[in-house]
C-alpha positions as CSV (number, residue, x, y, z in Angstrom):
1,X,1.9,-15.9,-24.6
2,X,-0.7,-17.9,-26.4
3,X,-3.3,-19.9,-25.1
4,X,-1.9,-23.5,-23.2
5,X,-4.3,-26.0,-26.3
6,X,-5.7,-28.7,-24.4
7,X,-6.5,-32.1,-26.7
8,X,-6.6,-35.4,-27.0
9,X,-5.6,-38.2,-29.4
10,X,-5.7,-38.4,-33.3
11,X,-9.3,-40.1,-34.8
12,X,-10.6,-38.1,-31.7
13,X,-13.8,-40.3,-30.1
14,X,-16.1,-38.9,-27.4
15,X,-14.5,-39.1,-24.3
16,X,-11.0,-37.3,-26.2
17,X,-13.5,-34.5,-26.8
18,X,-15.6,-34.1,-23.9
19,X,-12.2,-34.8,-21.8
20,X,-10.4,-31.8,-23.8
21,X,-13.1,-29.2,-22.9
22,X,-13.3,-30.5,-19.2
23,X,-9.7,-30.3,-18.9
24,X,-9.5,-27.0,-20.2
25,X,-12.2,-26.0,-18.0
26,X,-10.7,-27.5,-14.9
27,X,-7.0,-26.1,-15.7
28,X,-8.4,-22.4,-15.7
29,X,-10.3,-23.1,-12.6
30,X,-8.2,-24.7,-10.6
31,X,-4.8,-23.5,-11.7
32,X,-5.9,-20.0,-13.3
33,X,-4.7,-21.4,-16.7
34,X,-5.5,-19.7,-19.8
35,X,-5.9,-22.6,-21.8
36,X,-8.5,-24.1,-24.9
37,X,-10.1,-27.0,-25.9
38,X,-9.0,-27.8,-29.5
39,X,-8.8,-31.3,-31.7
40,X,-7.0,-33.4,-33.5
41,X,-9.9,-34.1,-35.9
42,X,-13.6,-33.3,-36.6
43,X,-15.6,-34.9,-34.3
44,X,-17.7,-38.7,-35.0
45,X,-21.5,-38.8,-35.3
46,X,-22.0,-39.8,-31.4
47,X,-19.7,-37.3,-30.7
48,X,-22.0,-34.4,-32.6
49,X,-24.8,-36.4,-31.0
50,X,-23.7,-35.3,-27.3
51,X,-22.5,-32.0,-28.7
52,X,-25.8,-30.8,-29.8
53,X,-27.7,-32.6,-27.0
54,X,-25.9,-30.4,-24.8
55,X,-25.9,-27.4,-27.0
56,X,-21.8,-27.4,-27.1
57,X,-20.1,-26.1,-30.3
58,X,-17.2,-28.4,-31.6
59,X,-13.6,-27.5,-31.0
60,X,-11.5,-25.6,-33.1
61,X,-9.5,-28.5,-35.3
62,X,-6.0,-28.1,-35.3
63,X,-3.2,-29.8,-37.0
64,X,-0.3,-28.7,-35.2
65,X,0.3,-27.0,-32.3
66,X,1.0,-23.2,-32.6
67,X,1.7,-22.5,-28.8
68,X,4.9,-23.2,-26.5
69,X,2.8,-25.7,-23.8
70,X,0.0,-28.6,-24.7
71,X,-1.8,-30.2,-22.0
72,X,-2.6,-33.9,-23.1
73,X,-6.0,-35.7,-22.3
74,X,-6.9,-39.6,-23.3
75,X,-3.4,-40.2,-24.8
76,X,0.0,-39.9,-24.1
77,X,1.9,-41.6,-27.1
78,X,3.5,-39.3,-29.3
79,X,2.1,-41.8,-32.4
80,X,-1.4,-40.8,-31.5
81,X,-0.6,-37.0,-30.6
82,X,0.2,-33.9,-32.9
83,X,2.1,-33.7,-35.6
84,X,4.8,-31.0,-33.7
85,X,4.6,-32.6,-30.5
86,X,8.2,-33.2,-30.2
87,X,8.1,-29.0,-30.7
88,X,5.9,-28.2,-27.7
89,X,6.0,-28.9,-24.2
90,X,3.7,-31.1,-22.3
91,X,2.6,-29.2,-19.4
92,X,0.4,-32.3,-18.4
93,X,-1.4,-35.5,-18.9
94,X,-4.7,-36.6,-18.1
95,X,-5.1,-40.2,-19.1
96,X,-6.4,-43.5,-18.9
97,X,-4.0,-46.0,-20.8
98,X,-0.5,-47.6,-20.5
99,X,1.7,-45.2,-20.4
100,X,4.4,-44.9,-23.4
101,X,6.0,-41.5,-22.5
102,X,8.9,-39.9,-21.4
103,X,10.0,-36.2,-20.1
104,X,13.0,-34.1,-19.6
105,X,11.4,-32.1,-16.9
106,X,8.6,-32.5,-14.2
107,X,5.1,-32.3,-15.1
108,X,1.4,-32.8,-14.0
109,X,0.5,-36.5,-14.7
110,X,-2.3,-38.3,-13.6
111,X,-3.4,-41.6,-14.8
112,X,-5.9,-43.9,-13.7
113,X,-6.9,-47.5,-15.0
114,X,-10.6,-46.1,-14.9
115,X,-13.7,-46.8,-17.4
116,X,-12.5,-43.0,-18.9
117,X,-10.8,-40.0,-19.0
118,X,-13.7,-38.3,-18.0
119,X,-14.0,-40.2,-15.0
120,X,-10.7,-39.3,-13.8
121,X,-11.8,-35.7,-14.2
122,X,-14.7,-36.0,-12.3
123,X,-12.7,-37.0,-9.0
124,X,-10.4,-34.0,-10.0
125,X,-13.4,-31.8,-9.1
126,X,-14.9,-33.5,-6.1
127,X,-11.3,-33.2,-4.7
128,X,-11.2,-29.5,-5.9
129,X,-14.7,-28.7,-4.5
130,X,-15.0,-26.9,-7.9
131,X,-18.9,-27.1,-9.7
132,X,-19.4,-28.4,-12.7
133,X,-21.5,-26.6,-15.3
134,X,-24.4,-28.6,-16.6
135,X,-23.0,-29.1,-20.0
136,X,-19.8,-29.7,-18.7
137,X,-21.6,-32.2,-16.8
138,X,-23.2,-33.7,-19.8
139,X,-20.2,-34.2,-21.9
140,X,-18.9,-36.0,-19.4
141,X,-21.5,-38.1,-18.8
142,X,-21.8,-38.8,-22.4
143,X,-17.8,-39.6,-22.2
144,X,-18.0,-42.5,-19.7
145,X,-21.0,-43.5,-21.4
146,X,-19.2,-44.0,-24.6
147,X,-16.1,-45.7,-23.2
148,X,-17.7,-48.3,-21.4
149,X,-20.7,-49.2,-23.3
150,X,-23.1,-48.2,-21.0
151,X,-21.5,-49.7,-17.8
152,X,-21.1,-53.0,-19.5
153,X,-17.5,-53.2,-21.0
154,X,-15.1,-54.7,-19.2
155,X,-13.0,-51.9,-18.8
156,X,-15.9,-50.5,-16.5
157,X,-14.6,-50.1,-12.9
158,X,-16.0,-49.4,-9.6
159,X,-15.5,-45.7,-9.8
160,X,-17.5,-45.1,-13.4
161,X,-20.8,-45.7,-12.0
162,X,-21.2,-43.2,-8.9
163,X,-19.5,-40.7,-11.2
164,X,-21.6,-41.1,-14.4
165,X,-24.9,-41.1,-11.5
166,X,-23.5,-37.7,-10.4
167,X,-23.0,-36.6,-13.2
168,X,-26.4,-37.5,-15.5
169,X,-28.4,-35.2,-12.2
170,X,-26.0,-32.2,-12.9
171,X,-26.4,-32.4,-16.7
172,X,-30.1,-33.0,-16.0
173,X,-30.4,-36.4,-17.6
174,X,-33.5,-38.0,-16.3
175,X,-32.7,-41.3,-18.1
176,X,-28.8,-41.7,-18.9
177,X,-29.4,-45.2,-19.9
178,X,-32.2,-44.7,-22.3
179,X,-29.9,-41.0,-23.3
180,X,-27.1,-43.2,-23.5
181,X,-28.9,-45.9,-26.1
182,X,-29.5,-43.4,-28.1
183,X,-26.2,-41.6,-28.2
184,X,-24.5,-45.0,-29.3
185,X,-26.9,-46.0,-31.8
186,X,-26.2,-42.6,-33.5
187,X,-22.7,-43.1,-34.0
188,X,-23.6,-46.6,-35.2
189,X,-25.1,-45.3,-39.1
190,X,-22.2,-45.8,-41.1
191,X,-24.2,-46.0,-44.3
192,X,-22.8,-42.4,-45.2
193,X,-18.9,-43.2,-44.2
194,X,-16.6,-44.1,-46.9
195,X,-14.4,-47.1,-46.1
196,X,-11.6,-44.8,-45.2
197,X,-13.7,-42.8,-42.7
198,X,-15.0,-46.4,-41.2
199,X,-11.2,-47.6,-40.9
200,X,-10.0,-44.2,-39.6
201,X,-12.8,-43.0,-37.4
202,X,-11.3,-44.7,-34.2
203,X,-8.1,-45.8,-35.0
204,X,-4.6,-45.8,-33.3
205,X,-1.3,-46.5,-34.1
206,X,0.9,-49.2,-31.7
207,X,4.4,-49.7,-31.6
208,X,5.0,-53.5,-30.8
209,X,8.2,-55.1,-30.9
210,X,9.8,-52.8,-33.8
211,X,6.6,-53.5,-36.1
212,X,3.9,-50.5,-36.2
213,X,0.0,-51.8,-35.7
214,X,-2.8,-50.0,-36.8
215,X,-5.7,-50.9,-34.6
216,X,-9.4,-49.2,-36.1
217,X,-12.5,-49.7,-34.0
218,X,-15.8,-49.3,-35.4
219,X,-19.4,-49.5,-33.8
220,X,-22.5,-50.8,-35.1
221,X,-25.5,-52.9,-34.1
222,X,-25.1,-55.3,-36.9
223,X,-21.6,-56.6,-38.2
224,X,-22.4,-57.6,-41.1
225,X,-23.3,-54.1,-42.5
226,X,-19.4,-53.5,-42.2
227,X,-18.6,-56.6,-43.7
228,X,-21.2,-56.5,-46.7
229,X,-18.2,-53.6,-48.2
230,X,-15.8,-55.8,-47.2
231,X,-14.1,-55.2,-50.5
232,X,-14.0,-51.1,-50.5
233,X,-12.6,-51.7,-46.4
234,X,-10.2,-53.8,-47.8
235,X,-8.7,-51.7,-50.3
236,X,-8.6,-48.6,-48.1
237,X,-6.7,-50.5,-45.2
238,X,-4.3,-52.1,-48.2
239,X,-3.7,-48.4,-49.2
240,X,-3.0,-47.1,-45.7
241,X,-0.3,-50.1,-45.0
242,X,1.3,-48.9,-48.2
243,X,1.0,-45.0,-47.8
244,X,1.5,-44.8,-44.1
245,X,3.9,-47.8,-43.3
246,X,2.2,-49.9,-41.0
247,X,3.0,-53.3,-40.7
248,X,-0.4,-54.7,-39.7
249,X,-3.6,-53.6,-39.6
250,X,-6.4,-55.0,-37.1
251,X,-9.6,-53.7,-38.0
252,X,-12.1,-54.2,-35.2
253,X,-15.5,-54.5,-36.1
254,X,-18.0,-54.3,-32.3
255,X,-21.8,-55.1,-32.0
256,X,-22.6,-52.7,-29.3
257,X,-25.8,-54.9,-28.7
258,X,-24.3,-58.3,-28.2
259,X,-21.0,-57.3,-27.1
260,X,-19.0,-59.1,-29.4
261,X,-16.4,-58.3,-32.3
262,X,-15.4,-59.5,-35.6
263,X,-11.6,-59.0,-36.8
264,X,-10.4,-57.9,-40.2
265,X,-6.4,-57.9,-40.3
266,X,-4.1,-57.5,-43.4
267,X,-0.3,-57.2,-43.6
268,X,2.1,-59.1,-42.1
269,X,2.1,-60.9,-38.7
270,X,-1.1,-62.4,-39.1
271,X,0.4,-65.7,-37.0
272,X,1.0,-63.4,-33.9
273,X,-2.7,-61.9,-34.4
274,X,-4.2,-65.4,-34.4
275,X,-1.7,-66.5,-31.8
276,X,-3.1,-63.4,-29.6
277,X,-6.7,-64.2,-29.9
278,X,-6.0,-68.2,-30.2
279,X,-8.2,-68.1,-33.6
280,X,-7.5,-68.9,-37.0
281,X,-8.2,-65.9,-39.4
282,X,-10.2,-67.0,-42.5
283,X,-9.5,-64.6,-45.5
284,X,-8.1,-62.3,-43.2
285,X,-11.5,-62.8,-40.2
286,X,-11.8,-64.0,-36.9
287,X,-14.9,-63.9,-34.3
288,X,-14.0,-62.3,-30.8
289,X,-17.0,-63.2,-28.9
290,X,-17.2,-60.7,-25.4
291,X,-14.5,-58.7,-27.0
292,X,-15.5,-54.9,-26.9
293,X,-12.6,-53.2,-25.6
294,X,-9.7,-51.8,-27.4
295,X,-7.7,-51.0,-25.0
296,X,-8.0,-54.3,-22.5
297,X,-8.8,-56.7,-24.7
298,X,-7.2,-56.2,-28.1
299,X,-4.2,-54.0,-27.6
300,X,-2.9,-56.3,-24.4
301,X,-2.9,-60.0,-26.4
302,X,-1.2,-58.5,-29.1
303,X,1.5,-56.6,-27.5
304,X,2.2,-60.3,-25.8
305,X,2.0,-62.1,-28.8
306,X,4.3,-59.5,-30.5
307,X,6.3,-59.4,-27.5
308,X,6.7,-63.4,-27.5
């Protein structure tokens, strides 16, 4: 039997990666699973960052799944997983957001409202009493870093800190904050991205109230570097609502520095965006001062104001 593949969502970010080889790693310890770490997609530039910091080579990219059993990490709606994934069965779930899924059979599922995947994996192994490898260690690390800003997004919980602390020693990270800075800051240079790679680089699909959202995030550390194209954005966002059938698109745009967003949204429902944010969109943007986080503070307004 082939291999169990181990991934995460589409548009794959660091904590999908650095969750899929942990996962894998963990399943063949723990479980004597013969499992590996693959993606939906090649990884972003703070992902590569991490990836060569820690010497790690970059996961075999897949587009479906050619085995019998997938274990999920960082995802578990069927809009954000592999194409066949209706095909395959989900031996488990390792996850961190609302939960949109359904089974047939029993399986392995663990999900906690924690700062990242990654965090919930760490847990896994203290409760295990299995070692982490040092670049193990550091992916992970670099994982919680990257979904919580540093410790300062609001989807930070108690449990992120002591496990990013343990976890910076084991990779041998001296400094995780000044590591950290630097890490974010390199997946901030979009200057060689095309509009479609800016609009697609951390974007999922939401099904609210029988209309599909598109919500893209992008990083940077000055918003109006994204906004200065705002023409070439535009028309690759107008293209995708045509070619892919989305209803709306919300294109987030974060300041990693400040900790605030600017929104770009086209298509329809634009009244239930600005009702979800209480703004008024001008040509199509909106500030979102001490928003940062997809998942807690973008996806949860809108699915109310969808829902309303």
């Amino acid at each position: 039997m082939a291999k169990m593949l181990v991934f995460g969502h589409q548009n794959p970010d660091t904590d999908t990666i650095a969750s899929a080889f942990t996962a894998s790693y963990f399943l063949n310890k723990a479980y004597n699973q013969d499992t590996e770490a693959v993606a939906l997609g090649t990884p972003n530039a703070e992902t590569q960052f991490a990836l060569n910091y820690f010497k790690v080579d970059a996961p075999r990219v897949i587009e479906s799944a050619d085995t019998e059993e997938v274990f999920l990490v960082d995802h578990n709606e069927a809009a954000q997983s592999v194409a066949n994934i209706a095909d395959v069965t989900v031996y488990g779930v390792y996850d961190h957001h609302k939960i949109n899924f359904s089974s047939a059979a029993p399986l392995y599922f663990i999900n906690k409202p924690w700062g990242s995947v990654a965090t919930v994996l760490y847990y896994e192994f203290q409760t295990a009493n299995i070692e982490i490898p040092a670049e193990i260690a550091g992916l992970m690390a670099s994982a919680i870093i990257s979904d919580t800003l540093l410790l300062k997004s609001p989807t930070t919980t108690p449990m992120d800190k002591p496990a990013l602390e343990a976890l910076a020693k084991i990779a041998g990270l001296a400094d995780y904050e000044a590591y950290g800075l630097e890490m974010l800051k390199a997946g901030t240079d979009l200057s060689s991205r095309s509009a479609k790679e800016l609009i697609d680089g951390d974007a999922k699909s939401f099904e609210l109230n029988g209309s599909t959202v598109r919500i893209g995030q992008v990083n940077t550390v000055d918003v109006e570097d994204v906004f200065s194209r705002r023409d070439e954005v535009v028309a690759a966002m107008e293209a995708e609502l045509a070619e892919d059938g989305y209803n709306t698109f919300v294109f987030v745009v974060t300041n990693i520095l400040d900790s605030d967003s600017d929104i770009l949204v086209l298509g329809d429902n634009l009244d239930k965006v600005e009702a979800a944010f209480d703004v008024k969109l001008a040509d199509g943007r909106a500030s979102l001062p001490g928003v940062v986080s997809r998942k807690k503070q973008v996806v949860p307004p809108l699915t109310d104001a969808f829902n309303a």
